[in-house]
mmCIF entry with sequence, helices, sheets and N, C-alpha, C, O atoms, coordinates in Angstrom:
data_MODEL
# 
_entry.id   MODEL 
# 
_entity.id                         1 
_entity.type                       polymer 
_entity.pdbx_number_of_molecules   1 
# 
_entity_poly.entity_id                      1 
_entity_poly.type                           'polypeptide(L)' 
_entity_poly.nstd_linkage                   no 
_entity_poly.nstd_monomer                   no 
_entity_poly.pdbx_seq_one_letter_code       
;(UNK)(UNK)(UNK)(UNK)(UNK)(UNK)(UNK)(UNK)(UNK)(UNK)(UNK)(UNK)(UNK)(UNK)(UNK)(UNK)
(UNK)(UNK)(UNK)(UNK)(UNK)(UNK)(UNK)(UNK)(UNK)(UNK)(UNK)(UNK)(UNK)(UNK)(UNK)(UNK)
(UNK)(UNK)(UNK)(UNK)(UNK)(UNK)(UNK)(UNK)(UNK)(UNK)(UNK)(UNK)(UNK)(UNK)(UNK)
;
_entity_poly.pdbx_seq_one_letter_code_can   XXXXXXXXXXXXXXXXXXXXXXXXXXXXXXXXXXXXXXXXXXXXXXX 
_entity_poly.pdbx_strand_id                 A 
# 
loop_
_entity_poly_seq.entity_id 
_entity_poly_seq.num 
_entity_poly_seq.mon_id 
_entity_poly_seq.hetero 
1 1  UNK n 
1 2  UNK n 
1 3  UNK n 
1 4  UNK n 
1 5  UNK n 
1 6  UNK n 
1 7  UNK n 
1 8  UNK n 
1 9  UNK n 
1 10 UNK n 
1 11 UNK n 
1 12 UNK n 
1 13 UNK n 
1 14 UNK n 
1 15 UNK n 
1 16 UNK n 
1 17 UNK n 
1 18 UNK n 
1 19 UNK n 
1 20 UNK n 
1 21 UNK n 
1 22 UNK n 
1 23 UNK n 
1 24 UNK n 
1 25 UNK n 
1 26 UNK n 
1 27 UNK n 
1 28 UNK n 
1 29 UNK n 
1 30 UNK n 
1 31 UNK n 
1 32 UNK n 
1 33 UNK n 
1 34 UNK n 
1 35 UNK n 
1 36 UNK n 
1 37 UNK n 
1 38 UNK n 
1 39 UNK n 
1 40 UNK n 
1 41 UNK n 
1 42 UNK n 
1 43 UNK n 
1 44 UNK n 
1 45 UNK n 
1 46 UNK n 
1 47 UNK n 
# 
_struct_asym.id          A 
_struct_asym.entity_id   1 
# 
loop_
_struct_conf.conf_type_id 
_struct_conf.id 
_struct_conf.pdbx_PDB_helix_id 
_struct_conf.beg_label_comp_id 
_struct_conf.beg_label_asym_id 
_struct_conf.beg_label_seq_id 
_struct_conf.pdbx_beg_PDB_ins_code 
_struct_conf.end_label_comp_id 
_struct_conf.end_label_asym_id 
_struct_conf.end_label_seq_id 
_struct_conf.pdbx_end_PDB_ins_code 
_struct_conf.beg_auth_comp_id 
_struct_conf.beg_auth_asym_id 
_struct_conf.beg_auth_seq_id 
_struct_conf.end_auth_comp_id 
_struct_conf.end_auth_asym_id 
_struct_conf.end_auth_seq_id 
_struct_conf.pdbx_PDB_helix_class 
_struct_conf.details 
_struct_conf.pdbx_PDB_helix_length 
HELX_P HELX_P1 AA1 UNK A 3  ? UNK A 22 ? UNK A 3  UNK A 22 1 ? 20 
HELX_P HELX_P2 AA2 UNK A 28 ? UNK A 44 ? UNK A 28 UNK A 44 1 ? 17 
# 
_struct_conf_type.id          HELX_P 
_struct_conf_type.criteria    ? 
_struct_conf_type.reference   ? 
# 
loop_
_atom_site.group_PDB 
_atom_site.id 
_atom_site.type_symbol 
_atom_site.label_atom_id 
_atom_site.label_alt_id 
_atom_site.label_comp_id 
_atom_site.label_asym_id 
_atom_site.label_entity_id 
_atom_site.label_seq_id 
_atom_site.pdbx_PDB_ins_code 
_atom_site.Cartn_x 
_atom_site.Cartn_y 
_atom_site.Cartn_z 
_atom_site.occupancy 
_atom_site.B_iso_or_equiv 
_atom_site.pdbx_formal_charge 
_atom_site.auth_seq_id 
_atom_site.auth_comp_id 
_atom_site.auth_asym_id 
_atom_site.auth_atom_id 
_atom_site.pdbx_PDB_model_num 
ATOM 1   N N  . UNK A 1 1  ? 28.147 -2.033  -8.555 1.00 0.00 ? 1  UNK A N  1 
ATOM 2   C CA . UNK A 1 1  ? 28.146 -3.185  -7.679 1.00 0.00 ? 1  UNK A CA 1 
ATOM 3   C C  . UNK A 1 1  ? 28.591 -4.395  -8.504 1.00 0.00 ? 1  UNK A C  1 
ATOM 4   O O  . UNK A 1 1  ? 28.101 -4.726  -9.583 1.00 0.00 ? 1  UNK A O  1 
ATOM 5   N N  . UNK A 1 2  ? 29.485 -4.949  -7.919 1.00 0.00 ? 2  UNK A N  1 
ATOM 6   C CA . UNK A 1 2  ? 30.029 -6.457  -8.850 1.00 0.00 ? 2  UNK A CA 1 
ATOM 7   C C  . UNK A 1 2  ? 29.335 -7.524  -8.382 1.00 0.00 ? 2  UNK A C  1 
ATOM 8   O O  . UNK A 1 2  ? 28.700 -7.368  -7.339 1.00 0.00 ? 2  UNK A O  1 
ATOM 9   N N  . UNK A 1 3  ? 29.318 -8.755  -9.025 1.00 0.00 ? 3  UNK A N  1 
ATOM 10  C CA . UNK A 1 3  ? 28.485 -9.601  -9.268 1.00 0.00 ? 3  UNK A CA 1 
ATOM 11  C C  . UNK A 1 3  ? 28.551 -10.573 -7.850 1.00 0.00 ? 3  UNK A C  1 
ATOM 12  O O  . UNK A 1 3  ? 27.579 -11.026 -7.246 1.00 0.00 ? 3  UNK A O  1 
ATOM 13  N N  . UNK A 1 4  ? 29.690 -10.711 -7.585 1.00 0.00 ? 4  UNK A N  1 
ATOM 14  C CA . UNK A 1 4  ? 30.174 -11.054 -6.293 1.00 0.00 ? 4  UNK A CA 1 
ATOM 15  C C  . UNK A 1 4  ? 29.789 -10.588 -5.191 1.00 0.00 ? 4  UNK A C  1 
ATOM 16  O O  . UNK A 1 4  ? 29.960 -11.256 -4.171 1.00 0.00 ? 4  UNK A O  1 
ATOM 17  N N  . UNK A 1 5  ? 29.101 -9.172  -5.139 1.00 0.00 ? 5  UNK A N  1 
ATOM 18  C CA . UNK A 1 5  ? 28.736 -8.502  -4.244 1.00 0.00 ? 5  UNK A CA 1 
ATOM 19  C C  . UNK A 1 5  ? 27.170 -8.627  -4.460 1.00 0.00 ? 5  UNK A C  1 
ATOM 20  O O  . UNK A 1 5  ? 26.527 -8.389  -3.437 1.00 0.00 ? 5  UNK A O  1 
ATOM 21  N N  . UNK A 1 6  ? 26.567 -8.891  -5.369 1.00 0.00 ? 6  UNK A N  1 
ATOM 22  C CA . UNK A 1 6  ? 24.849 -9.008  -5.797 1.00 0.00 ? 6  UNK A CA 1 
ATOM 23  C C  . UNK A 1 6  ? 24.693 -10.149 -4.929 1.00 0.00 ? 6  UNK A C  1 
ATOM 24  O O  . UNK A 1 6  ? 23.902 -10.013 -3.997 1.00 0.00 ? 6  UNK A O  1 
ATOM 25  N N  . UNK A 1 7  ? 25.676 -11.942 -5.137 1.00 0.00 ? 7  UNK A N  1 
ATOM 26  C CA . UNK A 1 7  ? 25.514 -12.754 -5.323 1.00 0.00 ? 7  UNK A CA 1 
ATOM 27  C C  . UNK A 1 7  ? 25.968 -12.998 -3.408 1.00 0.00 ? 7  UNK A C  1 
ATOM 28  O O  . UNK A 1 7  ? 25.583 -14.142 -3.165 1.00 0.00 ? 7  UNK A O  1 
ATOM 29  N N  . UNK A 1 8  ? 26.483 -12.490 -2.317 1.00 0.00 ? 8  UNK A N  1 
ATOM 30  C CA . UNK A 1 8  ? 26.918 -12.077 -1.219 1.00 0.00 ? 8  UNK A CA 1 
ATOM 31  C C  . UNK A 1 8  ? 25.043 -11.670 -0.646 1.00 0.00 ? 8  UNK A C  1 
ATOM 32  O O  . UNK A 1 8  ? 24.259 -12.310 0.055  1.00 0.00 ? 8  UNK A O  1 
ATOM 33  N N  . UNK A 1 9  ? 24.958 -10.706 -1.159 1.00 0.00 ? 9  UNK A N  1 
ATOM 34  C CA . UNK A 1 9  ? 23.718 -9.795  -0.538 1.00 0.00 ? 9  UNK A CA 1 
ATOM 35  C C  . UNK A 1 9  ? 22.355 -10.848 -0.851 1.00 0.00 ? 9  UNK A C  1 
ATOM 36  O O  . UNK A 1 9  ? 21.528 -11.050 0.037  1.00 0.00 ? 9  UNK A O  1 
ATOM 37  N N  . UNK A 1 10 ? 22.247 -11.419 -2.079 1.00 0.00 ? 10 UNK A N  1 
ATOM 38  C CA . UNK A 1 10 ? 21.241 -12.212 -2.013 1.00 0.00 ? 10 UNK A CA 1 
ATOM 39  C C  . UNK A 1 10 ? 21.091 -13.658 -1.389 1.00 0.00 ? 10 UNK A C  1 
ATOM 40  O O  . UNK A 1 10 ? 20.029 -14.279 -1.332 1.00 0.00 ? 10 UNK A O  1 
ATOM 41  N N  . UNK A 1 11 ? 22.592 -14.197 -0.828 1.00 0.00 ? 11 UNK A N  1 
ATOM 42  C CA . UNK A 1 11 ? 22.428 -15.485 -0.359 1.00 0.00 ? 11 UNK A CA 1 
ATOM 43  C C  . UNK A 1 11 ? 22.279 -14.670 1.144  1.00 0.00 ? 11 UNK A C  1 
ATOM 44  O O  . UNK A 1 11 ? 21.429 -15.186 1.869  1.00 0.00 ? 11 UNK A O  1 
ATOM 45  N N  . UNK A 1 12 ? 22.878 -13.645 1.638  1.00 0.00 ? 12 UNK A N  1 
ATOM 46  C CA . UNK A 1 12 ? 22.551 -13.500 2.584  1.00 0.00 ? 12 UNK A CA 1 
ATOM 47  C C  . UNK A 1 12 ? 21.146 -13.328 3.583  1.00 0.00 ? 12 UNK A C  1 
ATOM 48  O O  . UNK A 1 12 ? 20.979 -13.781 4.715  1.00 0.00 ? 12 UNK A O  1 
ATOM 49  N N  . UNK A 1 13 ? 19.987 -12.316 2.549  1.00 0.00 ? 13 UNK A N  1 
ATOM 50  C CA . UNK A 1 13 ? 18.765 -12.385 2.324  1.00 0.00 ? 13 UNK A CA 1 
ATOM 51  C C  . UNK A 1 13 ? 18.094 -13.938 2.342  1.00 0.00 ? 13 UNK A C  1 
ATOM 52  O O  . UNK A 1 13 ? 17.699 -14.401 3.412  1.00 0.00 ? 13 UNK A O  1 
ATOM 53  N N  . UNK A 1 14 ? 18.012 -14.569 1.315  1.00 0.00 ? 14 UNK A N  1 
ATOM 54  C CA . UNK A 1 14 ? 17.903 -15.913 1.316  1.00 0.00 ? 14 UNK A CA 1 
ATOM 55  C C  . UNK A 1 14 ? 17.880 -16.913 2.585  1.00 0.00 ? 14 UNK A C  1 
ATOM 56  O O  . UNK A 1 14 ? 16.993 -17.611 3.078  1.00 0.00 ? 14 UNK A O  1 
ATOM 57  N N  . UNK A 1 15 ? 19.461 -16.642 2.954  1.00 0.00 ? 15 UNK A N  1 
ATOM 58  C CA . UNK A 1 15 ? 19.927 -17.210 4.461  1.00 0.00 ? 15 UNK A CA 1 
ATOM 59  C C  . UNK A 1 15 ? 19.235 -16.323 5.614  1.00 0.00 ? 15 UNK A C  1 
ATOM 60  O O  . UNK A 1 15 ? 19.395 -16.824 6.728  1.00 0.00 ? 15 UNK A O  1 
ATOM 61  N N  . UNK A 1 16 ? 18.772 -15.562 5.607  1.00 0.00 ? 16 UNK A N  1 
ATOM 62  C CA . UNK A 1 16 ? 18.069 -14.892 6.673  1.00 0.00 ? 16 UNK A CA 1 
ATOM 63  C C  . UNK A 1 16 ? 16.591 -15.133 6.521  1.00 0.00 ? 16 UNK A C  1 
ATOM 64  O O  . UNK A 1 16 ? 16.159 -15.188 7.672  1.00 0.00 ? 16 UNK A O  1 
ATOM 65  N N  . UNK A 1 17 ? 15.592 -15.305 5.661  1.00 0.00 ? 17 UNK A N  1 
ATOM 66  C CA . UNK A 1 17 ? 14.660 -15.918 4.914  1.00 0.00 ? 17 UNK A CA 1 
ATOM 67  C C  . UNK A 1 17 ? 14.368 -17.759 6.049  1.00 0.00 ? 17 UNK A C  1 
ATOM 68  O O  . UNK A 1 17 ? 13.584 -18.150 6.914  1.00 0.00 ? 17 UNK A O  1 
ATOM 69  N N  . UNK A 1 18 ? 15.419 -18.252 5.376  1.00 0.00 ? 18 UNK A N  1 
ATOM 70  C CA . UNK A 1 18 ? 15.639 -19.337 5.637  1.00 0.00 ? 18 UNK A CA 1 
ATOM 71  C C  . UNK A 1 18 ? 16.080 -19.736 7.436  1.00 0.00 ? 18 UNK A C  1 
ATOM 72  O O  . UNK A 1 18 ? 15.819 -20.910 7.698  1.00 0.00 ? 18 UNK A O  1 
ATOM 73  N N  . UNK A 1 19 ? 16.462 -19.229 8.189  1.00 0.00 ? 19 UNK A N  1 
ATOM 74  C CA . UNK A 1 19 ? 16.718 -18.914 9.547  1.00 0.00 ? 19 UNK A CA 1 
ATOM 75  C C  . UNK A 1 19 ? 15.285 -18.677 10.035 1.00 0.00 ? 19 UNK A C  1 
ATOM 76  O O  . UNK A 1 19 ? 14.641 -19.386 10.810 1.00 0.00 ? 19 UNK A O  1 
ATOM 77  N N  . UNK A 1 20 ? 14.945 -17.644 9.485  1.00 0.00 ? 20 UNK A N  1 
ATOM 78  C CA . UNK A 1 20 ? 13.104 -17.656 10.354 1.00 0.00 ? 20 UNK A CA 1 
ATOM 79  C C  . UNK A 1 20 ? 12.219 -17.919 10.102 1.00 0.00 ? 20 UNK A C  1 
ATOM 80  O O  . UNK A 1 20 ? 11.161 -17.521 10.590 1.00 0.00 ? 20 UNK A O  1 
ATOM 81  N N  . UNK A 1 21 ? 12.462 -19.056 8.834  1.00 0.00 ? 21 UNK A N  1 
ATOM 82  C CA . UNK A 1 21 ? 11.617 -19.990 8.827  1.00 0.00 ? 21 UNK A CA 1 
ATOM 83  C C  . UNK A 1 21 ? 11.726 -21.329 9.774  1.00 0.00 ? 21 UNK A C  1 
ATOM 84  O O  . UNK A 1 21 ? 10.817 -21.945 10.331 1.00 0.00 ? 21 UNK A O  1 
ATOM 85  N N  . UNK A 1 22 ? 13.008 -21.552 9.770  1.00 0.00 ? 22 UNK A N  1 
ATOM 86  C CA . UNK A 1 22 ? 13.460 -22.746 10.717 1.00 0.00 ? 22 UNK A CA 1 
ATOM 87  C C  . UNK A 1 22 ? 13.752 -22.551 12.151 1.00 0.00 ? 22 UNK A C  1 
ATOM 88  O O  . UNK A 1 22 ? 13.723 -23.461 12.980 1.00 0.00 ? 22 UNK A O  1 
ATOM 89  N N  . UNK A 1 23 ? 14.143 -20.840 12.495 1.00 0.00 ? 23 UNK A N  1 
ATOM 90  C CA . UNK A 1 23 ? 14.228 -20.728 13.869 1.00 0.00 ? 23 UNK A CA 1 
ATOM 91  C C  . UNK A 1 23 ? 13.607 -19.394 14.304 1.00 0.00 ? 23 UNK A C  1 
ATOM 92  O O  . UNK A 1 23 ? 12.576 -19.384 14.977 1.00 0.00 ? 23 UNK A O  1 
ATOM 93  N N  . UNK A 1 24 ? 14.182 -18.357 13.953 1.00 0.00 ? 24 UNK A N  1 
ATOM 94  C CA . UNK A 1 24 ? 13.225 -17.417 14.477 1.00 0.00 ? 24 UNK A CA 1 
ATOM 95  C C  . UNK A 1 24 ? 11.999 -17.247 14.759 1.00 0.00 ? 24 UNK A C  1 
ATOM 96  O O  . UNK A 1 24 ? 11.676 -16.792 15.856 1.00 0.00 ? 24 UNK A O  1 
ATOM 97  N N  . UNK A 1 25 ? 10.846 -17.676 13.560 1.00 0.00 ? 25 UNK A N  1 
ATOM 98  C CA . UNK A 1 25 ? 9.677  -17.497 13.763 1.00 0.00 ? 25 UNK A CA 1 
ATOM 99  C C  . UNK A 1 25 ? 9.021  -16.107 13.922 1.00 0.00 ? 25 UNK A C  1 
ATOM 100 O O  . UNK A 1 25 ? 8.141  -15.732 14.696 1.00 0.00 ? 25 UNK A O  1 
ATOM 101 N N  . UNK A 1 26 ? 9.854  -15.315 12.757 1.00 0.00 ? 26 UNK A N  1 
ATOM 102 C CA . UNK A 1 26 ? 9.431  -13.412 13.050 1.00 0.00 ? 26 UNK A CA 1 
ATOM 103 C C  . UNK A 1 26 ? 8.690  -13.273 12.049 1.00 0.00 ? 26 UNK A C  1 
ATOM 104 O O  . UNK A 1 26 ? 8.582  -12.172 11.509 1.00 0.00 ? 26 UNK A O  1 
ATOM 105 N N  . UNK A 1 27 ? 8.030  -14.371 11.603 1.00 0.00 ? 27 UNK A N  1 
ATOM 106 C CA . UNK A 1 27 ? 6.775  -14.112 9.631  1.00 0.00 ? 27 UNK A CA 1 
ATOM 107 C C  . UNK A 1 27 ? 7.301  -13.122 9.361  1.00 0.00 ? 27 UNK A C  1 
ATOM 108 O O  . UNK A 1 27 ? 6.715  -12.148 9.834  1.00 0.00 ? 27 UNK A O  1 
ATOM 109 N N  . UNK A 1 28 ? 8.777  -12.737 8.402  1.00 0.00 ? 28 UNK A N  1 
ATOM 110 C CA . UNK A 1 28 ? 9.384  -11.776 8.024  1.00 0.00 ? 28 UNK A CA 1 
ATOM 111 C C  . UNK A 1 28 ? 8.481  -11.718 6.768  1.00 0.00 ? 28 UNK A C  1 
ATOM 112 O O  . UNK A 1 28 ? 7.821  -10.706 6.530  1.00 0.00 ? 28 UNK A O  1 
ATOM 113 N N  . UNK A 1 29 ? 8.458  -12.662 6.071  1.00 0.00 ? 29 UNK A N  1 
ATOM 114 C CA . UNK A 1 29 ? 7.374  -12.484 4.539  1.00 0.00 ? 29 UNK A CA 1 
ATOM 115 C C  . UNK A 1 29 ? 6.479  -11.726 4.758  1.00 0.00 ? 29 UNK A C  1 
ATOM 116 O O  . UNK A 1 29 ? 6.362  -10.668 4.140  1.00 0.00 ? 29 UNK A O  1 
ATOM 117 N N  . UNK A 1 30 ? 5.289  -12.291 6.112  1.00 0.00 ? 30 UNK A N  1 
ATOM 118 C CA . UNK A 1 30 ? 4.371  -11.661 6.358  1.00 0.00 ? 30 UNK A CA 1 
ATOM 119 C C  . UNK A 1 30 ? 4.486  -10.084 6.986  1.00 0.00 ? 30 UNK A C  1 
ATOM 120 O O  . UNK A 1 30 ? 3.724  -9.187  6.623  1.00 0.00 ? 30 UNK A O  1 
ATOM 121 N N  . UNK A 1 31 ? 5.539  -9.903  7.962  1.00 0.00 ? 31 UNK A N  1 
ATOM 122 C CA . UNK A 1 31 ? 5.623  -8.511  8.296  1.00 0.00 ? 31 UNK A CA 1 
ATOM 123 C C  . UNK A 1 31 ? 5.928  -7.754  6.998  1.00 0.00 ? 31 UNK A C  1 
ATOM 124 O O  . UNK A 1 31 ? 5.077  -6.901  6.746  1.00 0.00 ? 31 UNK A O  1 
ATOM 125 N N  . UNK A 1 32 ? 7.103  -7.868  5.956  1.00 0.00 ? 32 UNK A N  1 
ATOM 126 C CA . UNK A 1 32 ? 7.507  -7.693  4.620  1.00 0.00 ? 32 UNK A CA 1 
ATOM 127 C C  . UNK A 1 32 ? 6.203  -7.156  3.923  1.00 0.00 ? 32 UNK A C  1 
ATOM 128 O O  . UNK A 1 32 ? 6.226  -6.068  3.347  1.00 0.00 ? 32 UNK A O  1 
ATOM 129 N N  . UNK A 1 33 ? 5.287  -7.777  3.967  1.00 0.00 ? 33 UNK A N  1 
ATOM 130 C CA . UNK A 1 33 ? 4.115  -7.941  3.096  1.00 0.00 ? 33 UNK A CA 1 
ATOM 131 C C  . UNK A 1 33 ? 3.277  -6.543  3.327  1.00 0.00 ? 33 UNK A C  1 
ATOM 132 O O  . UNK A 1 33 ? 2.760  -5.794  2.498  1.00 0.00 ? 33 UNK A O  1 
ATOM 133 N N  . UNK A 1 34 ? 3.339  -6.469  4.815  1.00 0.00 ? 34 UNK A N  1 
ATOM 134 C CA . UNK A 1 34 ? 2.332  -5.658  5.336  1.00 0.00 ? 34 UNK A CA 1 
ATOM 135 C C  . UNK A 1 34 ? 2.843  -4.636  5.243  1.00 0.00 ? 34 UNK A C  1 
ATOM 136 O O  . UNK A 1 34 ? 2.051  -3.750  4.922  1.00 0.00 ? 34 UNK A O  1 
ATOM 137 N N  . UNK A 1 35 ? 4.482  -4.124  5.465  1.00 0.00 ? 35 UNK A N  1 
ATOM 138 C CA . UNK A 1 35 ? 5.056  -2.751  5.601  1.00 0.00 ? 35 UNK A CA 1 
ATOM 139 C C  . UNK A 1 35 ? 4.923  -1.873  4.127  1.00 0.00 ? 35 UNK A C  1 
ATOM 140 O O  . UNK A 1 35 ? 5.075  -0.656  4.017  1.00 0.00 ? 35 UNK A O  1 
ATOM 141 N N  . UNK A 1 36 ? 4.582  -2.878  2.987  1.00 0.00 ? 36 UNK A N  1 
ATOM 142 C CA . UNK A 1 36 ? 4.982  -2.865  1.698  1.00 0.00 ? 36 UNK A CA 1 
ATOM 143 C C  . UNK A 1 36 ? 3.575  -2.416  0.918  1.00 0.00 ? 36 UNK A C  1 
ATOM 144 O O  . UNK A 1 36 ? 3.380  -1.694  -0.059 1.00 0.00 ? 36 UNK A O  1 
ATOM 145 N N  . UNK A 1 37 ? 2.594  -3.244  1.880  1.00 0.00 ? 37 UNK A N  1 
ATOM 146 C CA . UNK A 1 37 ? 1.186  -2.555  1.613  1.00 0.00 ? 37 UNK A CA 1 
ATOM 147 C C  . UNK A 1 37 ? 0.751  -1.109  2.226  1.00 0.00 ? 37 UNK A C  1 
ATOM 148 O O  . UNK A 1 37 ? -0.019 -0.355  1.632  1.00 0.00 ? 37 UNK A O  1 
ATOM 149 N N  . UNK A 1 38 ? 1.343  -0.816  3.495  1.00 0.00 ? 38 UNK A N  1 
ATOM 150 C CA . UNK A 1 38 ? 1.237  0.246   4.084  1.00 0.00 ? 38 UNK A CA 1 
ATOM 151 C C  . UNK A 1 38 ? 1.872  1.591   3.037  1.00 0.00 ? 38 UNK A C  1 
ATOM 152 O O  . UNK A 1 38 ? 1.285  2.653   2.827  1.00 0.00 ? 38 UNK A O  1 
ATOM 153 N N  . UNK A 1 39 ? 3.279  1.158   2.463  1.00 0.00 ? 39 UNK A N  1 
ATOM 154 C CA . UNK A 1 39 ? 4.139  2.267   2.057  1.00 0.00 ? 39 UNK A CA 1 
ATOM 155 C C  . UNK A 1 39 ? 3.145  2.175   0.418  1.00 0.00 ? 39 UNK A C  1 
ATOM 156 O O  . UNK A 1 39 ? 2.949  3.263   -0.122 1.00 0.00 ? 39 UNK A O  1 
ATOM 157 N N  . UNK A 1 40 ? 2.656  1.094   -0.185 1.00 0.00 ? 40 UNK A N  1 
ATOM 158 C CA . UNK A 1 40 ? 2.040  1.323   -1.291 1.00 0.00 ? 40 UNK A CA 1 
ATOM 159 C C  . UNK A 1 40 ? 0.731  2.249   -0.712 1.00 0.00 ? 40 UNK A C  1 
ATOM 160 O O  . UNK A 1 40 ? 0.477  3.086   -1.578 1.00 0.00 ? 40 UNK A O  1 
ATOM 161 N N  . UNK A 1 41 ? 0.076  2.350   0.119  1.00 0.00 ? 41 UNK A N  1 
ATOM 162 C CA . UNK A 1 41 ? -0.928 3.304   0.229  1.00 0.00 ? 41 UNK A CA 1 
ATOM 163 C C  . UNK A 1 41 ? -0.550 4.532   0.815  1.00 0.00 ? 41 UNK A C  1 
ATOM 164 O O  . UNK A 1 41 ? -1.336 5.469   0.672  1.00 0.00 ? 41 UNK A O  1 
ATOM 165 N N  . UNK A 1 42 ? 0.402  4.701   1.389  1.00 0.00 ? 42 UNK A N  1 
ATOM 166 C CA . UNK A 1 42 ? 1.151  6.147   1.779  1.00 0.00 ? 42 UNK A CA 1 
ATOM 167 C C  . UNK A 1 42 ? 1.446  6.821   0.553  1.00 0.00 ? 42 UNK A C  1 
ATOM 168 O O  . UNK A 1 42 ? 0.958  7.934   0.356  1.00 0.00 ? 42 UNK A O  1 
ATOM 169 N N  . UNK A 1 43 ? 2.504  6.046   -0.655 1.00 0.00 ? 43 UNK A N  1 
ATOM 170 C CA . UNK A 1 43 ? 1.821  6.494   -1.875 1.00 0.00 ? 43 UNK A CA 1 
ATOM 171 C C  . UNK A 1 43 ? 0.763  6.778   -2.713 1.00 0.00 ? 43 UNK A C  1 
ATOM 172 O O  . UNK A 1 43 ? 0.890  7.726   -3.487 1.00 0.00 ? 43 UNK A O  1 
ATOM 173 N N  . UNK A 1 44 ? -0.268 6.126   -2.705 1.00 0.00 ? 44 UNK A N  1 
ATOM 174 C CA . UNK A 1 44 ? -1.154 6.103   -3.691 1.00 0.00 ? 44 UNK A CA 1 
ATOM 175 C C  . UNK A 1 44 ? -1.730 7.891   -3.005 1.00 0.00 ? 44 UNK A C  1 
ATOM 176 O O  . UNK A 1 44 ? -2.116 8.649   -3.895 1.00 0.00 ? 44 UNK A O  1 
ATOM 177 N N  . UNK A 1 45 ? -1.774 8.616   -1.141 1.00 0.00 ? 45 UNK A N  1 
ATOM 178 C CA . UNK A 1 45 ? -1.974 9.480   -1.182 1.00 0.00 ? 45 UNK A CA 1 
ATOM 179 C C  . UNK A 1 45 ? -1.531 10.446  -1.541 1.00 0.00 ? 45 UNK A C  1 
ATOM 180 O O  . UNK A 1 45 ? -2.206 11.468  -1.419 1.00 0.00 ? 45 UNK A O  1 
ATOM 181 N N  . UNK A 1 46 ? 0.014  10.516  -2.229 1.00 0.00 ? 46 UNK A N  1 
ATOM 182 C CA . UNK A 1 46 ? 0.382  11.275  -3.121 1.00 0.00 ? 46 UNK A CA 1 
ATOM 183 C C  . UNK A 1 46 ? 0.593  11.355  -4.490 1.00 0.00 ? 46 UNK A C  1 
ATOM 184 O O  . UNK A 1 46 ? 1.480  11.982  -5.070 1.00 0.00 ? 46 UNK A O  1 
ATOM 185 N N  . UNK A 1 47 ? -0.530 10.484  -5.089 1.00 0.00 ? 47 UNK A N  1 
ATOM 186 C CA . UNK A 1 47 ? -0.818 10.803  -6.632 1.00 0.00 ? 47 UNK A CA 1 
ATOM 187 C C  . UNK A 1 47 ? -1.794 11.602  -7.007 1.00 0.00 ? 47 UNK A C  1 
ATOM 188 O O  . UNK A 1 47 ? -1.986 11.824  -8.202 1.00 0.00 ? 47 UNK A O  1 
# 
């Protein structure tokens, strides 16, 4: 992946970040947060 393409994908993230904070209103952090705690304990049952 070239740097141009890192630097594409993360403003895009960022800019989508930034959209539902100012308009959407979908607590992506917060949904983010929760899917991330779920998949960390879906793991922890396979250790």
């Amino acid at each position: 992946m070239t740097t141009s393409n890192v630097f594409t994908i993360f403003l895009a993230v960022v800019l989508l970040f930034v959209a539902d904070a100012i308009w959407l209103h979908w607590n992506l952090p917060v949904e983010i947060g929760k899917r991330f705690v779920a998949f960390v304990e879906y793991l922890s049952f396979w250790r």
